[in-house]
N, C-alpha and C positions, 0 to 999 in steps of 0.2 A: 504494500500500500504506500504512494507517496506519504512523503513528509509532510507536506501544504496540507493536503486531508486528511491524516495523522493528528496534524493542529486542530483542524477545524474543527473534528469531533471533539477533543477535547476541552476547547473553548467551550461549543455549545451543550456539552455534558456540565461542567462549574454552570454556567449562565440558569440551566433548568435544574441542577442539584440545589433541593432545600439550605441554605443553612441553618447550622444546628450545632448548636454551643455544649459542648460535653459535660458532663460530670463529673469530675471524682467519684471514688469508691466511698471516700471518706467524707465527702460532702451529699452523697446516699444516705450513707449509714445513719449520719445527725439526722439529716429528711424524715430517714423510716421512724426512728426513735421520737423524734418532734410528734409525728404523726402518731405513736403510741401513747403520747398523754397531753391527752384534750382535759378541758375543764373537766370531766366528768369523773378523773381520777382524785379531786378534793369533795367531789358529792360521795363518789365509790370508798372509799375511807372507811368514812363514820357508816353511812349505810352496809358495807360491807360487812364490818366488824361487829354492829349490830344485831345483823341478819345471822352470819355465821360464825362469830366470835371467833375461837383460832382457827376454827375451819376457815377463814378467811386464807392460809396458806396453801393448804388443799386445795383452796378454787384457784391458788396462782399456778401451784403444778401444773396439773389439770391443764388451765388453759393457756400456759408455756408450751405443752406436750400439743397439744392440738393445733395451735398454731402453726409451731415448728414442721409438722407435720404437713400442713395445707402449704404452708410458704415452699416447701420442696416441691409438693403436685403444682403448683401454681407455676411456679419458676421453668418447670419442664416446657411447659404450653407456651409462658411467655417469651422465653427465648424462637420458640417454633413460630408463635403471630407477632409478629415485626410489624401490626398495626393498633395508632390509636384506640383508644377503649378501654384499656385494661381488664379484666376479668372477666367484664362483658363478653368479650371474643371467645371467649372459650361456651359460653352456652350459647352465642349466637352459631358459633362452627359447629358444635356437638349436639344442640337439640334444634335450634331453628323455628323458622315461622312464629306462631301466636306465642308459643310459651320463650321464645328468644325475648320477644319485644315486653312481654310482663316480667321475666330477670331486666332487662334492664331498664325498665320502669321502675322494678322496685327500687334499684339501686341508685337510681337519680335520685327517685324521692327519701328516700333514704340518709344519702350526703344531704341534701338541702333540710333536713330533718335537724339534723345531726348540727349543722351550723347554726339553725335557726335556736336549739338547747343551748348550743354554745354563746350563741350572744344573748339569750337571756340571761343566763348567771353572768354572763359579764356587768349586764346592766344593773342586777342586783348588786356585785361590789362596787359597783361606781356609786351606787345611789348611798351604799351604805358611809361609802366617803363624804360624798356631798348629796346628804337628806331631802334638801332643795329642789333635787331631780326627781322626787321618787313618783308626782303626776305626769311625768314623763316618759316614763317606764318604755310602754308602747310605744315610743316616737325613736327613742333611743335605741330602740331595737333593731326597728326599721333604717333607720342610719347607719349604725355597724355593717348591719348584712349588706347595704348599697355600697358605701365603701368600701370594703373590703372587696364584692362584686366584681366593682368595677378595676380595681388594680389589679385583683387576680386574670379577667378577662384581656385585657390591653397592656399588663405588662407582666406577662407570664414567668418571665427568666427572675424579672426584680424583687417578684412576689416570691418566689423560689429563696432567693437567696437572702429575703427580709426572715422569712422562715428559718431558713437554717441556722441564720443568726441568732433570731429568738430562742430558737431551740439550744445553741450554744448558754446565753444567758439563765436559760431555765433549769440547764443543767449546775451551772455553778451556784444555782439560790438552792438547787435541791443538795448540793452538796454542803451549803452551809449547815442547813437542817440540819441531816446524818449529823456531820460533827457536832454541833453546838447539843444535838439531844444525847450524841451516847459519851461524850468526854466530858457534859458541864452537867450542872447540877441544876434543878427547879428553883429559883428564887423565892422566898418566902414573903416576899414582898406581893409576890403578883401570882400567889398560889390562894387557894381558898380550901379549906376544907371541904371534902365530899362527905354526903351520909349516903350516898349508895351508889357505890362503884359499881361498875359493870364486871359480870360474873361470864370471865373466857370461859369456865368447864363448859358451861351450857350450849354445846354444838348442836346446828340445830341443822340435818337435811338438806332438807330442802330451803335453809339458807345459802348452804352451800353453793347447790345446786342455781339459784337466783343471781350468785355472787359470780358463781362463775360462767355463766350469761352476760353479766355483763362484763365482764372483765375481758370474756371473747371477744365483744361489740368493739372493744377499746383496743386490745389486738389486733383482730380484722383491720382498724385502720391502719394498722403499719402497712399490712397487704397490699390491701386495695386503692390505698394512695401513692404508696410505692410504684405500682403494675401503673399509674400515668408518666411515669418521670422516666422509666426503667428506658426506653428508648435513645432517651437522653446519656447514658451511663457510656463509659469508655468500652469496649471488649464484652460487647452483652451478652455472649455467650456463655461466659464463665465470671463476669461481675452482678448479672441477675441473681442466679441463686447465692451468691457471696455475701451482698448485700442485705437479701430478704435475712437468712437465719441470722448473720451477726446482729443486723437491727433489732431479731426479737427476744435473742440471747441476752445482750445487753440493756434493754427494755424490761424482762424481767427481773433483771439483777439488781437494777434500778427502782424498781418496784418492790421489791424483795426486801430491798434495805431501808423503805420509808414506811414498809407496814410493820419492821420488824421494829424500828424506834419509835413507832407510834403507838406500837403493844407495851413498848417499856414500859412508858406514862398512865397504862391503864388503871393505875390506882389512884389518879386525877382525873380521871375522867368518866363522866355521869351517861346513864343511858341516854337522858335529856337532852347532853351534848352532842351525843353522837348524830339524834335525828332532826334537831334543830337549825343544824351548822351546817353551809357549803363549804367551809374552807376549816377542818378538823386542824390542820396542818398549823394554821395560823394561829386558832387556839391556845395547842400543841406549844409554838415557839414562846408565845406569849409569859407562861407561864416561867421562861428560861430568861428572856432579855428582854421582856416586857412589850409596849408599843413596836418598838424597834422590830421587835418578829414578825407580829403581826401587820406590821407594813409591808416585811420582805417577802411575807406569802399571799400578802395581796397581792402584789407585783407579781410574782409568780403566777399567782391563778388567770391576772391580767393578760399577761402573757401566752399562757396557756392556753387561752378560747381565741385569742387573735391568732392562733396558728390552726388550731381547730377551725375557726373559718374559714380560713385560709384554703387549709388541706382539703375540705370538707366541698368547698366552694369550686373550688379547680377541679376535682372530681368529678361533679357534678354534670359542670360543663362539658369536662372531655366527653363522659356518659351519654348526655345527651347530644354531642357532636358528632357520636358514634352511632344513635338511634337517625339522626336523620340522614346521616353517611348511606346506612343500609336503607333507605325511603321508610323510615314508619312515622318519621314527620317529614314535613314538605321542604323539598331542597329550595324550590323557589322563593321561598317565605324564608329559612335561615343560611342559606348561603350566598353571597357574593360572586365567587366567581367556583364553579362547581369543577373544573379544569384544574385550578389551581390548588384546589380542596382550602378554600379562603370563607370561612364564615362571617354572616353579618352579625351587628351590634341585638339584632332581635332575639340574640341565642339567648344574652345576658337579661335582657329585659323578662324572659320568659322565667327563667329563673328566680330573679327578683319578683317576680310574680308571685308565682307560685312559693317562693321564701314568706312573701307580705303575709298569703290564705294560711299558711299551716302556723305564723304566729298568731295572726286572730284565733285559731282552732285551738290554739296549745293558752292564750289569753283567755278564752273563753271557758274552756272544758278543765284547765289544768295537769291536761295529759301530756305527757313527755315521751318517756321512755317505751311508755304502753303504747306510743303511735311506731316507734323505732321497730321495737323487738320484732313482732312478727313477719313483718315485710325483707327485715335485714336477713332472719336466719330460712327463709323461705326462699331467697333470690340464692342465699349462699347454700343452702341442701342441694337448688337444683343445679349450678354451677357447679359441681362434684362431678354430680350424676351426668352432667353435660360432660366433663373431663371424660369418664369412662369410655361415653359414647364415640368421645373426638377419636379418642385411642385404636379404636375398632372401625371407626368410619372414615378415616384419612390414616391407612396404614402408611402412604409414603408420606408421609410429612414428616421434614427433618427434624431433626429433635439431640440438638448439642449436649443437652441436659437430661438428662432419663433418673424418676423419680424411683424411690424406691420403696419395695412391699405396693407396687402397683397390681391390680384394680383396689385391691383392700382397703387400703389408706383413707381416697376418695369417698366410697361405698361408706364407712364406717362415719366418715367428718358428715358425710351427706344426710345420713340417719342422727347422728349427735344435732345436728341442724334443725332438723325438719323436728326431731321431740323438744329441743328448746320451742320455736315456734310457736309451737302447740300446746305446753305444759307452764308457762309462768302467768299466765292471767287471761282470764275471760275476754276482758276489755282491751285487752293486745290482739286475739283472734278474732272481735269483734272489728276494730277498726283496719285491723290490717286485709279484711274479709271486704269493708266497705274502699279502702285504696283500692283493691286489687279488682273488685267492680267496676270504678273510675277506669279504672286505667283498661281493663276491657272495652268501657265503652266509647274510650280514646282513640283505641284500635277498630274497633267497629264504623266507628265515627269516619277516620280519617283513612282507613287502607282496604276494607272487607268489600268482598266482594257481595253483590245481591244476595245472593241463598247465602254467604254466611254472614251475612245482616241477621234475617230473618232466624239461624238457626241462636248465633250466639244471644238474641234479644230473647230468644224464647229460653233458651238457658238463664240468663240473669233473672227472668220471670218466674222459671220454678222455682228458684233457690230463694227468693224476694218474697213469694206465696210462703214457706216453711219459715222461714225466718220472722216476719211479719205475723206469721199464722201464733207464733212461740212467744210473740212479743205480747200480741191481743190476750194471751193466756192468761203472763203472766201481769198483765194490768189489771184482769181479769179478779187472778184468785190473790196476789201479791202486791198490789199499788193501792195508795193514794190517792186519790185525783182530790182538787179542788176546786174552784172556778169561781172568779168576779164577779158570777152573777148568780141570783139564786137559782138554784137546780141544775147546772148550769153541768154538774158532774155526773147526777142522773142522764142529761141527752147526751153525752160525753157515752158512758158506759152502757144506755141500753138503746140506742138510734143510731150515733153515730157508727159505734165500733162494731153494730150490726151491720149497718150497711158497707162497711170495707169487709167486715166476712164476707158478705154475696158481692163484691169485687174479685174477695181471692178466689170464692167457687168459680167464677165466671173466667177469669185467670186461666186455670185451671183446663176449665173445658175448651177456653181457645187456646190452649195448647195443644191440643189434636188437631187443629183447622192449621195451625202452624205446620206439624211433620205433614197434613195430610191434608190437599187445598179442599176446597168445595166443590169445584168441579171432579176433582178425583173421586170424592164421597158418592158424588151424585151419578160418573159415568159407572160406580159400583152399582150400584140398585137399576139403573137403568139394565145394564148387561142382563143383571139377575132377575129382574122382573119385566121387562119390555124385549121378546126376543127380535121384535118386526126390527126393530133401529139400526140402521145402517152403522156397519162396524170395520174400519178401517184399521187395516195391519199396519204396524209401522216397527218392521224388527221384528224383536222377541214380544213388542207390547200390541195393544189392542187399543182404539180409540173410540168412542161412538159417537157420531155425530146427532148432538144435542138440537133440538126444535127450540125455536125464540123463547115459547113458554120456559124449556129448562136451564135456556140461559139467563132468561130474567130472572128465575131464582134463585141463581148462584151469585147473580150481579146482588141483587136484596142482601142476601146472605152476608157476604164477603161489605156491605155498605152497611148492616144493623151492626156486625162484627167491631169494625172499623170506629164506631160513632161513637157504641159504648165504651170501647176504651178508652177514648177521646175525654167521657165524659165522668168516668172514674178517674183520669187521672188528674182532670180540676177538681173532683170532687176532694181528691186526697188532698192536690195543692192545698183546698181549701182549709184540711185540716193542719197539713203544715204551719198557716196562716193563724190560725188559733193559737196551736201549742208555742211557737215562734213567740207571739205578744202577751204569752201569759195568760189568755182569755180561758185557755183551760190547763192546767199544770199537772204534773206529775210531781208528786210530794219525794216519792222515794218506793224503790222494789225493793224491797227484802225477802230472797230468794234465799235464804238457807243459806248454802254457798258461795251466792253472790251478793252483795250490796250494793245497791245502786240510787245517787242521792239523787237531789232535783235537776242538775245542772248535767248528772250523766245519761240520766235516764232520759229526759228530755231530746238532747239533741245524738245522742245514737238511735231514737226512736225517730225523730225528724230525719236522720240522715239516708232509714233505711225508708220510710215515707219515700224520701225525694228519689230515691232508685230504683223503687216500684212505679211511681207515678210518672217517671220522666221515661223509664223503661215503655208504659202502658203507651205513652202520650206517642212515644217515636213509632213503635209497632203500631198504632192505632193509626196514625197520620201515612205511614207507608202502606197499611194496609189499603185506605180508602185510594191512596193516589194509584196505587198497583191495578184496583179495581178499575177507575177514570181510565187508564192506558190502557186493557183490555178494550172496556167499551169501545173505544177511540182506534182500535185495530179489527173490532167486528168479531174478537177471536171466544 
């Protein structure tokens, strides 16, 4: 090959090669580790120690081991997808279609979850600083997560490296701790007598069990915020998995040695303290050098949720940068220039969006961790289960890294998963049951095709009819009602909630007319009871050609079908609209098991209203138009 074109290739190879500013190993390592302690490890402390007292080391084991464990299955696949996403990629390669796009749905929602906790406790020590703010709360909220948003989105490298920074910082406030708690002594100045210390012997299970759930969640982010940068890393073939295990080695060693100085003090420290207090830690120094500590674990925890946004935020985005990569949102809507793989400013907007809705829900309802849990260990079960699959469905795919005790590994974290999910709270599989509706009818909404419109709307309707069906029970035999007006709780419990029973009957029955049209219904009874009617093969099937009489009544049919659900699902709006303004309340379920006060009961009963009635309202309005386009073809 000449030389001159020799050059030219070469010129126009630099001209369209990305640049792309490397990483250190070592500027990794801080990243994963930064990303392993979010605010949530000065809430997980006291909570922890409370829940499971010394079992609180047992849950670090545990979810040391399990980690360590995923970071190596992980690290195999990610060496192998050399594409944006992180984790994503591996359930979008290995399982695909509808359940790809609801893993990484959950996962989006998830990071924006995750950040949106994180700058609430932020706002909570600022406010505790300066009291002045504390009608502010929710404004302050909404500001962190924009800024932070927007520097993460526009200056990716800067944000990175404000990170790794902080993370350096937060490691030397965590190391003053350590020292000052296990070489100095308590000052008697700024100690107070306890009359009821907390009692370690008392291990409690299924504290454990709670503790080390979350501890996973707080793990997992070394993961999963790791797998966006890892691209970035020198030699990714052999600095991926390098990076993942040292970062969670030393993450729990680190962890290891602030729960183990913070059991020293356990005979300063009251059960009260422990569930009282976001920042045990700060308590903790207080009682050693007074004020002074207590400033220095503020700063710390400050620190802390700024890089948790941070990590949490960036995620998010790549997440979602990766859902519309693959079309399950509209390339036209967030990308720029789709050649260049160049996203627009809308990506961040959508985000901050949807950050603003989930702190009014988490302002509103008080739910945190209960909105986290299920959706996180649910995306990351099938994300395992997806590994397996990749394993066996792209046998050539190169693979620098190969895990070890494969399929096992995967199989076993994916089952650990999938019973976290499902075993720490009612109100975790409630909400994460109502995400993952959302986020179906996202999919439905924006990608499905006709017939899987129709099927998946008729799915969300069954499961809306039992769930609804379970809720009217237990208002039924287990609630409260009240109401502004007199009697107002009688038409509440014996008019209104009968008339959404003969909604769910009704439900119910048009989900036959779903799998099976009316015309299909009707050329059955025709074949069977009118032999004279002209019957046309087509294949393996049979057709009969219907007389106007029996098409008008299938047109009726398919238009009564249509109306009424139209008209149930204002009816429901309408009851949304009630319990919404208080005009009729739910005082509280007390279900045995479960307890459910005004504020919860209310709006998971509104929530599952509004995905029954918006379900009714889309099927009803497809149905009737579906019918109109028949008419309008004669067919």
């Amino acid at each position: 090959m000449p030389k001159l074109l020799k050059k030219r290739i070469s010129i126009l190879r630099k001209r369209h090669k990305p640049s792309r500013k490397h990483m250190s190993v070592l500027g990794g390592i801080i990243y994963g580790i930064g990303c392993g302690f979010g605010a949530s490890i000065f809430v997980l402390i006291g909570e922890g120690i409370f829940r499971a007292r010394l079992g609180i080391l047992i849950s670090l084991i545990l979810g040391t081991l399990i980690i360590l464990f995923s970071s190596l299955d992980y690290s195999e696949f990610l060496t192998s997808l050399h594409t944006p996403g992180g984790i994503y990629n591996i359930g979008k390669e290995g399982i695909g279609g509808t359940f790809a796009f609801i893993i990484g749905f959950f996962l989006w929602i998830s990071n924006i979850t995750i950040s949106v906790f994180s700058a609430n406790i932020l706002t909570q020590t600022i406010i505790v600083v300066f009291p002045f703010l504390k009608d502010y709360g929710l404004y302050l909220i909404i500001v962190f997560i924009t800024i932070i948003g927007l520097i993460s989105f526009f200056y990716r490298d800067f944000s990175t490296k404000i990170l790794i920074f902080l993370t350096v910082i937060l490691l030397i406030l965590f190391g003053i701790f350590i020292m000052i708690v296990i070489f100095a002594q308590p000052s008697s100045q700024f100690t107070n007598p306890i009359s009821n210390p907390i009692d370690l012997t008392k291990i409690n299970i299924f504290g454990i069990i709670q503790t080390f759930a979350l501890l996973l969640i707080l793990f997992k982010g070394i993961i999963l915020n790791l797998a966006h940068v890892n691209l970035n890393l020198e030699n990714i073939n052999k600095n991926i998995p390098r990076v993942s295990i040292i970062s969670v080695i030393l993450s729990s060693v680190i962890y290891f040695l602030i729960f183990q100085t913070v059991l020293l003090t356990v005979g300063s420290i009251s059960e009260e303290m422990l569930v009282s207090t976001n920042n045990l830690m700060a308590t903790v120094l207080y009682q050693y050098i007074g004020m002074i500590g207590t400033f220095l674990m503020s700063i710390a925890l400050i620190i802390s949720t700024i890089i948790t946004i941070n990590a949490s935020l960036g995620s998010a985005t790549e997440v979602f940068k990766a859902l519309v990569r693959d079309g399950y949102f509209s390339r036209p809507l967030f990308m720029k220039d789709t050649k260049k793989n160049k996203f627009s400013v809308n990506v961040l907007l959508i985000n901050i969006i949807i950050a603003i809705l989930f702190i009014l829900l988490i302002f509103i309802t008080g739910y945190t961790d209960e909105i986290i849990s299920f959706i996180y260990f649910f995306s990351i079960a099938f994300i395992n289960f997806g590994a397996v699959l990749l394993r066996y469905k792209r046998k050539s795919l190169d693979r620098p890294f190969k895990a070890p005790l494969f399929p096992y590994l995967p199989i076993l974290i994916g089952i650990i998963s999938l019973f976290l999910a499902f075993v720490l709270s009612l109100e975790a599989i409630i909400l994460g049951i109502i995400i993952g509706i959302l986020g179906i009818l996202t999919y439905l909404l924006l990608i499905a095709d006709r017939y899987s419109k129709i099927i998946t709307l008729s799915g969300i309707k069954f499961l809306s009819i039992f769930i609804i069906g379970f809720f009217i029970w237990l208002i039924k035999n287990y609630a409260s009602i009240i109401s502004i007006f007199p009697g107002g709780d009688v038409l509440f419990l014996d008019i209104l909630l009968r008339i959404l029973i003969f909604f769910c009957v009704f439900a119910l029955v048009s989900l036959f007319f779903d799998l099976f049209t009316v015309r299909e219904v009707v050329n059955f009874f025709t074949k069977r009871f009118r032999k004279d009617n002209i019957v046309i093969t087509i294949g393996g099937g049979k057709i009969v050609e219907m007389n106007k009489r029996s098409k008008g009544f299938t047109y009726v049919i398919k238009y009564f079908l249509g109306l009424v659900e139209i008209v149930a699902a204002l009816f429901i709006y309408i009851l949304i609209f009630l319990l919404f303004l208080d005009i009729i309340s739910i005082e509280y379920i007390d279900f045995g098991v479960m307890f459910l006060d005004s504020i919860a009961a209310k709006y998971l009963f509104i929530s599952f209203l509004f995905i029954f009635s918006t379900t009714f309202l889309l099927r009803g309005l497809s149905r009737v138009y579906y019918n109109w386009e028949t008419i309008e073809m004669n067919m």
